[in-house]
MISE-864131 format. One line per field, with one value per residue: x, y, z of N, C-alpha, C in turn. Coordinates in pm, whole numbers, plus 50000, padded with zeros to 5 digits. Layout:
<nodes>
n_px = [X_...]
n_py = [Y_...]
n_pz = [Z_...]
ca_px = [X_...]
ca_py = [Y_...]
ca_pz = [Z_...]
c_px = [X_...]
c_py = [Y_...]
c_pz = [Z_...]
</nodes>
This chain:
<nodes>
n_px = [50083_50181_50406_50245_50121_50336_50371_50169_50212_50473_50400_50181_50318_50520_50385_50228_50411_50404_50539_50648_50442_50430_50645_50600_50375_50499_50679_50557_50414_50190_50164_50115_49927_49727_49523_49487_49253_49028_49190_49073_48786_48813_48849_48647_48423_48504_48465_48182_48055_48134_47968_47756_47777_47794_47516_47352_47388_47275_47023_46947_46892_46646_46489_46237_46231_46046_45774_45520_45550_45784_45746_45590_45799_45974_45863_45784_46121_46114_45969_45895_46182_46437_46620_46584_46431_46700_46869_46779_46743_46980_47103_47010_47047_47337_47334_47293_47438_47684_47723_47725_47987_48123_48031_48184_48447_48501_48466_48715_48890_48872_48915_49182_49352_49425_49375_49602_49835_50036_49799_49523_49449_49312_49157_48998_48850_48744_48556_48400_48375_48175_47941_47833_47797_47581_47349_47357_47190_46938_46856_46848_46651_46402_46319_46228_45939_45731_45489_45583_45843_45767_45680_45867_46049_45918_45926_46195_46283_46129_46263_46484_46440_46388_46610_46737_46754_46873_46743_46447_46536_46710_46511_46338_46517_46619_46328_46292_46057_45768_45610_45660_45696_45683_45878_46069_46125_46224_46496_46592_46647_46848_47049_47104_47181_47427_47537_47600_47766_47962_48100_48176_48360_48560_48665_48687_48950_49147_49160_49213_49497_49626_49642_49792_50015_50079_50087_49938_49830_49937_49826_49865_50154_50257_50368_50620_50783_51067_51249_51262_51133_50868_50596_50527_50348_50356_50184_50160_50185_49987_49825_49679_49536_49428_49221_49059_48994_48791_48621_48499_48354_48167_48027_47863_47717_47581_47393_47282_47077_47004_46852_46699_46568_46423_46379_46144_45860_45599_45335_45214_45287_45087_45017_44782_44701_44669_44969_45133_45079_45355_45598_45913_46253_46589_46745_47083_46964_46824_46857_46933_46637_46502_46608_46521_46229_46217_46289_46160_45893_45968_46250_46321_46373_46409_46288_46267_46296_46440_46701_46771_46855_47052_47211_47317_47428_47627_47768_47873_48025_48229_48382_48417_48669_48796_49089_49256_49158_49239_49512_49651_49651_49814_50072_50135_50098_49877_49517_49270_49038_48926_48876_48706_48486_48461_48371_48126_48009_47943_47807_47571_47469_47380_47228_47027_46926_46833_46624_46515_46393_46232_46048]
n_py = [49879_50145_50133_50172_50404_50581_50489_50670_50898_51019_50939_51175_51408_51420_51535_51743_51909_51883_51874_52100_52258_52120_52178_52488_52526_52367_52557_52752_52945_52976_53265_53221_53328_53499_53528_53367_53233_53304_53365_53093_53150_53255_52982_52860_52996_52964_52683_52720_52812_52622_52406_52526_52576_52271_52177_52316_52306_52034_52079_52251_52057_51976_52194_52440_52745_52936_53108_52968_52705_52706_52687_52458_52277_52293_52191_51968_51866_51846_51651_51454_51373_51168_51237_51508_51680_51704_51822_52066_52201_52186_52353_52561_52647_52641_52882_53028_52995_53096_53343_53452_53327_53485_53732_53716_53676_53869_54084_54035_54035_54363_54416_54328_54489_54371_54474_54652_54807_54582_54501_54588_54528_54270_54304_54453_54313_54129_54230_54290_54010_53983_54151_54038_53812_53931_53941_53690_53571_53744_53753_53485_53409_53455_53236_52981_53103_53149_53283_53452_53505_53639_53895_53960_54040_54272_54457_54506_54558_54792_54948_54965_55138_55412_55513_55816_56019_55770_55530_55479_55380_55157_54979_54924_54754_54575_54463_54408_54541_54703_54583_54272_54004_53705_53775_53907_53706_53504_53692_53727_53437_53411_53572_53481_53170_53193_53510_53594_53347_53377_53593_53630_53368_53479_53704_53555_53373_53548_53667_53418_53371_53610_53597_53373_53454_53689_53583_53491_53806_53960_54067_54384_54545_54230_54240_54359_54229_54069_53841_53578_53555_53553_53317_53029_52854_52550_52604_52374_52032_52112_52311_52351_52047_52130_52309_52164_51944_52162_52257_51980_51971_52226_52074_51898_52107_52198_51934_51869_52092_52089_51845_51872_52095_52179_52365_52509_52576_52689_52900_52919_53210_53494_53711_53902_53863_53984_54108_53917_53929_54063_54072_53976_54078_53868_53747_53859_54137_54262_54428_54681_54722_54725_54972_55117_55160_55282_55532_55862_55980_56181_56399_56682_56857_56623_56292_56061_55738_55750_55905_55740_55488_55640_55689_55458_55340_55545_55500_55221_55228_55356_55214_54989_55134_55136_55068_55364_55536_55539_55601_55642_55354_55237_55347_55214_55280_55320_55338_55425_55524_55377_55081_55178_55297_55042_54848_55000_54932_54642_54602_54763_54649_54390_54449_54590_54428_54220_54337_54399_54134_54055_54226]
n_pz = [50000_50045_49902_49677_49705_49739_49434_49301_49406_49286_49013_48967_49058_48922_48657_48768_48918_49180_49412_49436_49547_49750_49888_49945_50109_50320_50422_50501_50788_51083_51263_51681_51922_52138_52001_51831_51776_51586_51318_51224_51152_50868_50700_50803_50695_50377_50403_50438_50265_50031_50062_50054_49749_49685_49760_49676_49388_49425_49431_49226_49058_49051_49091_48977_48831_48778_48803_48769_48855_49095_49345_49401_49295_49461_49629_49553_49615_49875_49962_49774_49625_49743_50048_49988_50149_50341_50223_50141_50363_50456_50291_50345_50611_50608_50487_50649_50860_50722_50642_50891_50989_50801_50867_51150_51083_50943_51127_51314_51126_51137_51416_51462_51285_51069_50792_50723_50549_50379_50280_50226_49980_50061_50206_50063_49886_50062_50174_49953_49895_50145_50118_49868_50001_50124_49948_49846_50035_50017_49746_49739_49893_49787_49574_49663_49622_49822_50055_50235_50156_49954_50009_50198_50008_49875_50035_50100_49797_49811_50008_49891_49673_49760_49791_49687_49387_49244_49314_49199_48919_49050_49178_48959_48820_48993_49041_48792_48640_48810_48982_49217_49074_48825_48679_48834_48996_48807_48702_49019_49055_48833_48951_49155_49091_48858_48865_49086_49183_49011_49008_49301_49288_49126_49319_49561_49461_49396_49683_49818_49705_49752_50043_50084_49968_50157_50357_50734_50941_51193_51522_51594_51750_51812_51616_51628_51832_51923_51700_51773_51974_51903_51825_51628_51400_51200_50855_50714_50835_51070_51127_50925_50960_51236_51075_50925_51122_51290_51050_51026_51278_51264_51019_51209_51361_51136_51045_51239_51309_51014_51065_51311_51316_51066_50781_50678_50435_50392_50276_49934_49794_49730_49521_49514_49778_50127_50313_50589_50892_51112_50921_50894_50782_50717_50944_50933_50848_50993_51179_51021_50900_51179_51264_51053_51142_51407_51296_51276_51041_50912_50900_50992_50618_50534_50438_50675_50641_50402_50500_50664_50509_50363_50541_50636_50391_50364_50616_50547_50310_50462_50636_50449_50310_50522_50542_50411_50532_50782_50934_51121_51194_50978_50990_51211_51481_51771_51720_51904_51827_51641_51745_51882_51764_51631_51834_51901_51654_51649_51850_51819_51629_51762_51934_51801_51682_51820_51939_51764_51652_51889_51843]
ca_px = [50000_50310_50479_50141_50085_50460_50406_50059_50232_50523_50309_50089_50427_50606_50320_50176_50506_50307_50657_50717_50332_50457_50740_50614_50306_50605_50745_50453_50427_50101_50118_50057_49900_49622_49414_49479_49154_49011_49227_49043_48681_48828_48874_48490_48358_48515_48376_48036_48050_48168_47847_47620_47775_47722_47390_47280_47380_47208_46887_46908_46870_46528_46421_46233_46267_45932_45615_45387_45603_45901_45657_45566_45894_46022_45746_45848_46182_46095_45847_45934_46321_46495_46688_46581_46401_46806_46906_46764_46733_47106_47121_46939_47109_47465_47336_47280_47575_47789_47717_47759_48085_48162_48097_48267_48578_48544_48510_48806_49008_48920_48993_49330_49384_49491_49377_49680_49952_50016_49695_49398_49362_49309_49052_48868_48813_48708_48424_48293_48286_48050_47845_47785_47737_47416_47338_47303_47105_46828_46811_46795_46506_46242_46345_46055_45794_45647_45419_45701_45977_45715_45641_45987_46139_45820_45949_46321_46356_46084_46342_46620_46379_46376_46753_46723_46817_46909_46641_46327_46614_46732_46367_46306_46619_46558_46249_46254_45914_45747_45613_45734_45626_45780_45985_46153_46176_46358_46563_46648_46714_46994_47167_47184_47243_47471_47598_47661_47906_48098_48181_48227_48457_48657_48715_48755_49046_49214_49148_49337_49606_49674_49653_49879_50141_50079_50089_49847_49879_49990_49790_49944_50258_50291_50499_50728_50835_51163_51203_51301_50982_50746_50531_50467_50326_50363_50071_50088_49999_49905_49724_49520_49470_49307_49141_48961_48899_48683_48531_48398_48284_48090_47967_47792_47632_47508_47367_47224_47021_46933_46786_46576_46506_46419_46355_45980_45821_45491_45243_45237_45295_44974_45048_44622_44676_44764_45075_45121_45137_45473_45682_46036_46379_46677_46848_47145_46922_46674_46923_46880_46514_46421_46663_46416_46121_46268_46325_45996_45857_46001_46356_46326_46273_46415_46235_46346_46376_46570_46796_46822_46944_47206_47309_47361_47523_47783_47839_47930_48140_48342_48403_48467_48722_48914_49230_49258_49205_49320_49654_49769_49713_49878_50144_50162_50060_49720_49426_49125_48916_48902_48866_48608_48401_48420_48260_47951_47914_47892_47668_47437_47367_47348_47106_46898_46869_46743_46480_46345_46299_46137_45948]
ca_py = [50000_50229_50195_50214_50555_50653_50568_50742_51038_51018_51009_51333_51501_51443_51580_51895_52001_51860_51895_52253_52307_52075_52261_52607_52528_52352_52711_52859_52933_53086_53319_53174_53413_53462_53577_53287_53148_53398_53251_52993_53171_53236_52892_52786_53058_52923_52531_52673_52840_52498_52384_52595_52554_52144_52158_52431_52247_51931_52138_52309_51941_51982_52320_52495_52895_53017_53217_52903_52598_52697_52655_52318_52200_52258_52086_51823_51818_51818_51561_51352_51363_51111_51322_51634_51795_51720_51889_52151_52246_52197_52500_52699_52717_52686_53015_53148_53021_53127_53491_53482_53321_53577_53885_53724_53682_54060_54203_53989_54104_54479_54403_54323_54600_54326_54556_54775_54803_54542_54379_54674_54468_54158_54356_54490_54141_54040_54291_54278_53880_54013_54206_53955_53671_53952_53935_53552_53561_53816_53702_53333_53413_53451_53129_52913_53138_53169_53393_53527_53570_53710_54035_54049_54094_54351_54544_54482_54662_54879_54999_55029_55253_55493_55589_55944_55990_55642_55446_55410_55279_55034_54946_54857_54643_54437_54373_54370_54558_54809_54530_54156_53937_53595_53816_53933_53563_53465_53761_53677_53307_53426_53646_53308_53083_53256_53634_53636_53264_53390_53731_53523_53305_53520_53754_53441_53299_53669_53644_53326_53407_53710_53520_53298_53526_53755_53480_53531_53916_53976_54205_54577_54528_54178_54211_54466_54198_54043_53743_53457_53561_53492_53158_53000_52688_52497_52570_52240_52020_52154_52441_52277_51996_52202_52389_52019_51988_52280_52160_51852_52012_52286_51966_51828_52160_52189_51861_51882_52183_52030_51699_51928_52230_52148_52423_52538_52615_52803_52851_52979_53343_53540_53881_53938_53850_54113_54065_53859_54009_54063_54021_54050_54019_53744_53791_53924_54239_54319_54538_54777_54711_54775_55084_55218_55168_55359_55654_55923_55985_56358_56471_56848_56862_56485_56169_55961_55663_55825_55942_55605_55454_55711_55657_55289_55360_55598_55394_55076_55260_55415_55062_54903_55194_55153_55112_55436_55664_55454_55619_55584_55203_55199_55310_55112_55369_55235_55419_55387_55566_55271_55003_55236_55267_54904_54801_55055_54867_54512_54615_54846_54541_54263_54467_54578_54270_54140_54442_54327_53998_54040_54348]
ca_pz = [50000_50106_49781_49593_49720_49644_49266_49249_49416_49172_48904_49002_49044_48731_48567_48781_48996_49360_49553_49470_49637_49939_49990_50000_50231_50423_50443_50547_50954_51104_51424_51755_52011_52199_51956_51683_51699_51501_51224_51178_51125_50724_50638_50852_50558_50276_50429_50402_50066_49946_50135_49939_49607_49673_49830_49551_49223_49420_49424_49091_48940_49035_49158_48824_48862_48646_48900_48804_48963_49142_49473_49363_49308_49650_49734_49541_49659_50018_49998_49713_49619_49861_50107_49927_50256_50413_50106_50111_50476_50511_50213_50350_50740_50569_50441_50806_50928_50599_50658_51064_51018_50703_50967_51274_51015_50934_51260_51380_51076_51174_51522_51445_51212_50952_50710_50712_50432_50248_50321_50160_49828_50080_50272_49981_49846_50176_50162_49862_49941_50206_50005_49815_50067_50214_49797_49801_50050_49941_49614_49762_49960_49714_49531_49686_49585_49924_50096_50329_50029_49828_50079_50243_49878_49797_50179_50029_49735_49856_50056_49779_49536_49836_49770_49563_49210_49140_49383_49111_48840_49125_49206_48823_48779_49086_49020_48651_48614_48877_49069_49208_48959_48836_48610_48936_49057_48712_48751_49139_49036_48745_49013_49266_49038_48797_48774_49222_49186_48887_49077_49410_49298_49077_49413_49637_49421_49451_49836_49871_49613_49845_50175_50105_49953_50223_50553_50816_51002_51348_51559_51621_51903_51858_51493_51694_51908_51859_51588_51883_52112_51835_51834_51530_51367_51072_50836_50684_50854_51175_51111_50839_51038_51287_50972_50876_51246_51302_50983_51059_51392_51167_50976_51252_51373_51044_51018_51378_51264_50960_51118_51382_51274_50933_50699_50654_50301_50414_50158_49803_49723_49591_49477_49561_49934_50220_50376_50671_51027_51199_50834_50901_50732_50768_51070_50919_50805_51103_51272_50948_50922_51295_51262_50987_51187_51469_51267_51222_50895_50824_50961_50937_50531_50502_50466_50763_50563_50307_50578_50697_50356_50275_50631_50626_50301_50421_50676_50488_50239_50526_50682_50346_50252_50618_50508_50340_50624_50926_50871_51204_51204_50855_51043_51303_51612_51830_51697_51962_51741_51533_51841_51936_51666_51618_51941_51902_51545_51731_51989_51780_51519_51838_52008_51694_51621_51931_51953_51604_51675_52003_51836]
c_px = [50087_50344_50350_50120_50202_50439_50321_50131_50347_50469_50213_50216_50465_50503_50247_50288_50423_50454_50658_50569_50356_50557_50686_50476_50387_50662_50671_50402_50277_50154_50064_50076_49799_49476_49399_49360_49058_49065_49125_48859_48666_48790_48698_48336_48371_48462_48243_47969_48057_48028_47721_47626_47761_47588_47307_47271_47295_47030_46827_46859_46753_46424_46430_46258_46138_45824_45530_45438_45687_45835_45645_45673_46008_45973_45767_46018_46206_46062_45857_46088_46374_46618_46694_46552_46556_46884_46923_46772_46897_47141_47071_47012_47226_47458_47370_47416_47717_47756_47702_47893_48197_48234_48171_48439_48599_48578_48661_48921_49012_48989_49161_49419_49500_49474_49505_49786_50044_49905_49546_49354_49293_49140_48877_48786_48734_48541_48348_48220_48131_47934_47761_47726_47564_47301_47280_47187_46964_46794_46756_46654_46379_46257_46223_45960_45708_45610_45537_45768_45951_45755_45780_46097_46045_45914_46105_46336_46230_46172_46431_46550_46374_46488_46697_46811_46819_46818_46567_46443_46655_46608_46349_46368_46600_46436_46173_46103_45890_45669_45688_45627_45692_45876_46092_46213_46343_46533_46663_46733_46843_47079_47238_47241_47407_47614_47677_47798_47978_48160_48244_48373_48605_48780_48729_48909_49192_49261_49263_49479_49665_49725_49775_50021_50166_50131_49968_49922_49853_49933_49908_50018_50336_50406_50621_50843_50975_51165_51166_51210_50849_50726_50505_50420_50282_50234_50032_50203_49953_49802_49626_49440_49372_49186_49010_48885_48736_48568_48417_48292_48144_47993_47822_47672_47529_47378_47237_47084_46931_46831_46681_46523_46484_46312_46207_45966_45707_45416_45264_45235_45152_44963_44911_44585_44753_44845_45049_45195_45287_45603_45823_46115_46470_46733_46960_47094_46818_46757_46900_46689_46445_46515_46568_46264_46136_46226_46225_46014_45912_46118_46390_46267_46309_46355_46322_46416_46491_46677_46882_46902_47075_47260_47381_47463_47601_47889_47923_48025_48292_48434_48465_48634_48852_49058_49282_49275_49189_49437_49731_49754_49790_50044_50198_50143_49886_49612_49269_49046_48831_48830_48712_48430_48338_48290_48139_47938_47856_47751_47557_47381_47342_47189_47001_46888_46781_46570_46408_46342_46213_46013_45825]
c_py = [50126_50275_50217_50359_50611_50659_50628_50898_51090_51064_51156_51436_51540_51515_51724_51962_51962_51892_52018_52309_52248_52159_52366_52611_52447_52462_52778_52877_53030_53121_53250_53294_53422_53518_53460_53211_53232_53403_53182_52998_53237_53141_52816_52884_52941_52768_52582_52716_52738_52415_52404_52585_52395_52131_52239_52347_52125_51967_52170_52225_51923_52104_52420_52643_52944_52999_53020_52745_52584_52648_52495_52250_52227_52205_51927_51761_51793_51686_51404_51271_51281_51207_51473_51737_51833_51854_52061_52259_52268_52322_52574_52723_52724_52854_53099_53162_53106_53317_53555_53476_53409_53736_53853_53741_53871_54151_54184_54071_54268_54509_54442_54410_54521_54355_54648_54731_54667_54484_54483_54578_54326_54186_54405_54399_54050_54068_54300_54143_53898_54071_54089_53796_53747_53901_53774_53558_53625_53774_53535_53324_53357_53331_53052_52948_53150_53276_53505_53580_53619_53860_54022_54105_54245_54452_54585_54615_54767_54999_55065_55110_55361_55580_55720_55899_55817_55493_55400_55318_55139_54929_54833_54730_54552_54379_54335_54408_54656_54681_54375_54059_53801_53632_53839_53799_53516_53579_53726_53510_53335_53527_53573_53218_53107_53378_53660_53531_53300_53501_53653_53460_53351_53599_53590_53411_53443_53650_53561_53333_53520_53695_53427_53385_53620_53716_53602_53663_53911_54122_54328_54539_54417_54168_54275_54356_54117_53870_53622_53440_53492_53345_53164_52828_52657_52530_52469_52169_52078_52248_52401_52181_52037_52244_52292_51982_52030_52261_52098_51869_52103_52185_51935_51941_52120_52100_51837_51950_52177_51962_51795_52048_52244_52289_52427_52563_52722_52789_52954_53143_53339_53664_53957_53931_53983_54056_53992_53951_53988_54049_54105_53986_53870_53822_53916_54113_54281_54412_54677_54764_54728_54916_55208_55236_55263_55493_55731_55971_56080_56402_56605_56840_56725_56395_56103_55817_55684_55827_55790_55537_55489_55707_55583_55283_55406_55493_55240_55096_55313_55287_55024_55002_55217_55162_55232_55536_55635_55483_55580_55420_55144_55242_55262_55136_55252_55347_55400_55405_55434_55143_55025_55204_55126_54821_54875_54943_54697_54543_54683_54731_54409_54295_54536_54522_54160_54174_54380_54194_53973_54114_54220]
c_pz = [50000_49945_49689_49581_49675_49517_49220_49286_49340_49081_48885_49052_48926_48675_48613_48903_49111_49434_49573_49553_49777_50006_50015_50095_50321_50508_50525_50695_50956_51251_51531_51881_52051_52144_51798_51658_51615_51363_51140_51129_50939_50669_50690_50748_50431_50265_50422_50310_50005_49977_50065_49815_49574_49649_49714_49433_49280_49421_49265_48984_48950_49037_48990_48884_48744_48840_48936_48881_49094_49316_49481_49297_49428_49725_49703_49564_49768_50029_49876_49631_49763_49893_50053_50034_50335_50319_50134_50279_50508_50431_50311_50532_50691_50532_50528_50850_50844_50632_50843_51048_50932_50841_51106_51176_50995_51033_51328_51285_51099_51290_51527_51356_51086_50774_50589_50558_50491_50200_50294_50040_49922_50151_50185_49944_49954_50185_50066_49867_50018_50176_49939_49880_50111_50054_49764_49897_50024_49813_49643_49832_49913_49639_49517_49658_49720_50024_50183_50236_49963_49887_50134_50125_49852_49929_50120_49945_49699_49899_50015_49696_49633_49844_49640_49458_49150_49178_49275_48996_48907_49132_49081_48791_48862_49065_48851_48596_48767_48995_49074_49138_48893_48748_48729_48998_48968_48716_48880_49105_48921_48832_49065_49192_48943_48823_48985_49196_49131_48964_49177_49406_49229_49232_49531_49585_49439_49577_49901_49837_49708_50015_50128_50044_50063_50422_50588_50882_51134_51372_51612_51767_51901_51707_51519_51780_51852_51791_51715_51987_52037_51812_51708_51503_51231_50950_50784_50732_50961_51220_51059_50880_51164_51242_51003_51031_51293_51148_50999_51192_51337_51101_51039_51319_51256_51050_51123_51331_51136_50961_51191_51404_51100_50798_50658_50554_50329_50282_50051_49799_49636_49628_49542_49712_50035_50280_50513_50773_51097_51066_50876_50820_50768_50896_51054_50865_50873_51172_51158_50938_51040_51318_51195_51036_51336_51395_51213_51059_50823_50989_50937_50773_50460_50483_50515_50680_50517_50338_50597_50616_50353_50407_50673_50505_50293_50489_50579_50381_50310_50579_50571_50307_50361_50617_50490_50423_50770_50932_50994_51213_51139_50929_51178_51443_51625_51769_51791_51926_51695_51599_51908_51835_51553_51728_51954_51778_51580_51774_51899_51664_51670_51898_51878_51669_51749_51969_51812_51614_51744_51962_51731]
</nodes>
């Protein structure tokens, strides 16, 4: 068996260079400090992206995307596809968890101000990922066709036509027409299926390509310290082995969650029905959504909304653009500002988010 595996790994040498990839993840050391598990909430992303792009193409082999079935074939893959209800239920919390473990990875990398020079192109990439992970999910929503995904998409890009100047154009394009309609569905289904993975994965493959030329970053003080103090550890294997680890641990939540909390369908979408009482967003988007319900109708000669929008939207460009004018972290001074203005953004999405669920 021994030498079997030697001449298979022979063979897959001679022909794609495998040593020169063993050696330089041989090379490769991660940071050990008391903040390294934080690390390892990158690589528990990229396991449940891989998650969703399984679990997705095993759906798409049945799940139609047209107004007059797409309802009735989630129904038939719940109910008549063997293991289709596991299927599909395991999509749909990978989703939850894939965009929890997205923003604990973000906050950790602002934390650490691993942002800073050389590490902005690694950051940008990181965020647009995020963008686009809130992107899968909104567009994934309405998928099923059901009464909920109908009206929280109609509340949705309700919301986005409310942006001035360029709002009603937004409005149109999302929903492909002035109201939601199964043009908007087909629409939504070629963003998920389609036009979000191809972006995704182009910026993913960047991401890693940068990470690994870059090594993992050492929070602010501890790269100061002298070479012989610093902890490190191999990243292959020990690191990765941890990676696979935490994994398989991830796995079994999943699976857990799957098995007994199994993904609801609800009933058909009909454009002619009034909305259902209490309709709220995903999780990840009730802290903006109970923010705009907060805020009164007319801010001096503003529309509150409005306000709201272009305020959320500042915000998230200033965040995304951190690098840029973080100067003292860029060079290497403590900036509390930054520390500061991190921990209100925690707390002000934990606890709006608690208030709109309870609300």
């Amino acid at each position: 068996m021994k030498q079997l595996f030697k001449k298979l790994y022979a063979l897959i040498d001679e022909r794609v260079q495998l040593e020169d990839l063993v050696q330089f993840l041989g090379k490769k050391y991660v940071p050990i400090h008391r903040h390294s598990i934080w690390y390892y909430f990158g690589g528990v992303s990229l396991f449940l992206f891989i998650i969703q792009v399984i679990t997705g193409i095993l759906l798409l082999l049945y799940y139609k995307g047209s107004e007059e079935i797409a309802f009735e074939s989630i129904q038939f893959i719940t109910s008549k596809v063997e293991f289709g209800w596991l299927i599909r239920s395991m999509h749909s919390w990978a989703a939850n968890l894939f965009v929890l473990a997205a923003m604990i990875h973000m906050f950790s990398v602002y934390f650490e101000k691993s942002y800073r020079k050389p590490r902005e192109i690694t950051w940008l990439t990181g965020m647009l990922m995020f963008f686009l992970a809130l992107g899968f999910g909104f567009s994934g929503y309405l998928l099923p066709w059901n009464e909920l995904a109908f009206f929280a998409t109609k509340v949705g890009t309700d919301i986005a036509g409310v942006v001035p100047v360029i709002g009603e154009p937004i409005l149109m394009f999302l929903r492909a027409g002035e109201n939601v309609t199964g043009a908007t569905l087909s629409r939504f289904f070629g963003f998920h299926v389609a036009v979000f993975p191809g972006i995704f994965t182009v910026l993913l493959g960047i991401h890693l390509i940068l990470v690994q030329r870059q090594g993992m970053s050492e929070p602010p003080g501890l790269e100061h310290h002298p070479e012989k103090e610093r902890k490190t550890m191999p990243f292959f294997p020990n690191f990765l082995l941890r990676d696979l680890l935490l994994w398989l641990i991830v796995l079994n939540i999943l699976a857990i969650l799957a098995v007994f909390f199994p993904w609801e369908l609800g009933k058909k979408a009909d454009a002619f029905a009034s909305a259902p009482a209490g309709i709220k967003p995903e999780w990840y988007f009730l802290f903006t959504f109970q923010t705009l319900k907060y805020l009164p109708s007319q801010l001096w000669i503003v529309d509150g909304e409005v306000l709201g929008i272009m305020a959320f939207g500042f915000a998230g460009m200033l965040w995304t653009l951190v690098p840029f004018w973080d100067r003292k972290s860029s060079r290497g001074e403590q900036n509390r500002f930054i520390n500061y203005l991190g921990i209100f953004a925690v707390l002000y999405i934990i606890v709006l988010t608690i208030l709109g669920w309870l609300s």
